[in-house]
C-alpha positions as CSV (number, residue, x, y, z in Angstrom):
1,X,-18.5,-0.1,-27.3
2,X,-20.5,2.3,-25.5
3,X,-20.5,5.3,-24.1
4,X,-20.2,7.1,-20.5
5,X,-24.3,7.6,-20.6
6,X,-24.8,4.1,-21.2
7,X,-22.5,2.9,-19.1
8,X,-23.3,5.4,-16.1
9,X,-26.8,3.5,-16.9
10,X,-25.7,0.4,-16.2
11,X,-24.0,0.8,-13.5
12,X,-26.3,3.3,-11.8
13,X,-24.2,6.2,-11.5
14,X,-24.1,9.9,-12.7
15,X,-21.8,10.4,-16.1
16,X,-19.5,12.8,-14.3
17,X,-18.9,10.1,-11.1
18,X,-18.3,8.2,-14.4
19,X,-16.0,10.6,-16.1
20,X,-14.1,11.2,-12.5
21,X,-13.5,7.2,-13.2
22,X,-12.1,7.8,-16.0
23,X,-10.0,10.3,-15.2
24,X,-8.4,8.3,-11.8
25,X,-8.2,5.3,-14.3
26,X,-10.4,3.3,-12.4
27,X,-12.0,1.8,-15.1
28,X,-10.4,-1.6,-16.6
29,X,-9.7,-1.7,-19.8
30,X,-9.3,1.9,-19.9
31,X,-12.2,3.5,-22.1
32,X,-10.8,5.1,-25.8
33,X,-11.1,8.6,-26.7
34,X,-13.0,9.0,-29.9
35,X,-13.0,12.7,-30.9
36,X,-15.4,14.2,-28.4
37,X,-15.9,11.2,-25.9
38,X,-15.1,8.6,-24.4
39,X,-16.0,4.6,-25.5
40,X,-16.0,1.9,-22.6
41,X,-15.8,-1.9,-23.7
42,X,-18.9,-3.5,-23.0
43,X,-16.9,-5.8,-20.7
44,X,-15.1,-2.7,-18.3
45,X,-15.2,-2.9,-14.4
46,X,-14.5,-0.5,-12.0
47,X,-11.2,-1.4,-10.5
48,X,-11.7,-0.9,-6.2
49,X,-9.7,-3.4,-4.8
50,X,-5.8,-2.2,-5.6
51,X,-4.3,-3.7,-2.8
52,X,-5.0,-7.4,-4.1
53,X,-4.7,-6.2,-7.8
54,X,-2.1,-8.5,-9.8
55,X,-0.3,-6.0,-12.0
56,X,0.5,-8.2,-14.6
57,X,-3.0,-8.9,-15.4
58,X,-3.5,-5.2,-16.8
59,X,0.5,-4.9,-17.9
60,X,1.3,-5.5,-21.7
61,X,4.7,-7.9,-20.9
62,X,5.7,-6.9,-24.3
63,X,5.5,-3.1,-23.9
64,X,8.4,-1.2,-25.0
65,X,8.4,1.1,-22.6
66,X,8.1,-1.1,-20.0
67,X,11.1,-3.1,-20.8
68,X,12.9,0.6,-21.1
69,X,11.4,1.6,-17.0
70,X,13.1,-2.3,-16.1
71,X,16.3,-1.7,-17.6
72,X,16.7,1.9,-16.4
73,X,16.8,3.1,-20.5
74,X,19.6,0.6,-21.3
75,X,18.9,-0.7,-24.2
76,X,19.6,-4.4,-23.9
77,X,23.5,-5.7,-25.9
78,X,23.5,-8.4,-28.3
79,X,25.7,-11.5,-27.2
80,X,28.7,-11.2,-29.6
81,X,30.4,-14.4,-31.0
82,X,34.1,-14.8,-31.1
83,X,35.3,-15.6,-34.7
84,X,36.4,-19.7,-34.7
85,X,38.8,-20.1,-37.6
């Protein structure tokens, strides 16, 4: 991990234009707050193309609040089975 300095370093820009990144959520994966600041993974991008962005390449499929936003907070019934006797 590193932090908004280095990572304004790398990519040539100021730490608040980095910190305004942050902010807008431009930054893929989004950096972690650790106390007093932030931590970007090694491997983060800035994100500028969001038309042709594919929205399930940064969604968790398995997020439960996701699956509550699809299903409008219905939590999902269980099939019942009719007794055979």
């Amino acid at each position: 991990m590193q932090t908004v300095r280095e990572f304004a370093k790398k990519h040539r820009r100021s730490d608040e234009t980095i910190r305004r990144w942050i902010s807008a959520g431009k930054i893929y994966p989004a950096p972690t707050f650790d106390g007093y600041q932030y931590l970007i993974h090694p491997s983060a991008q800035k994100i500028t193309n969001y038309e042709n962005l594919n929205p399930s390449i940064l969604l968790n499929k398995n997020c439960k609040l996701l699956k509550r936003i699809e299903t409008d907070g219905k939590k999902q019934k269980s099939q019942k089975r009719s007794p055979t006797t």
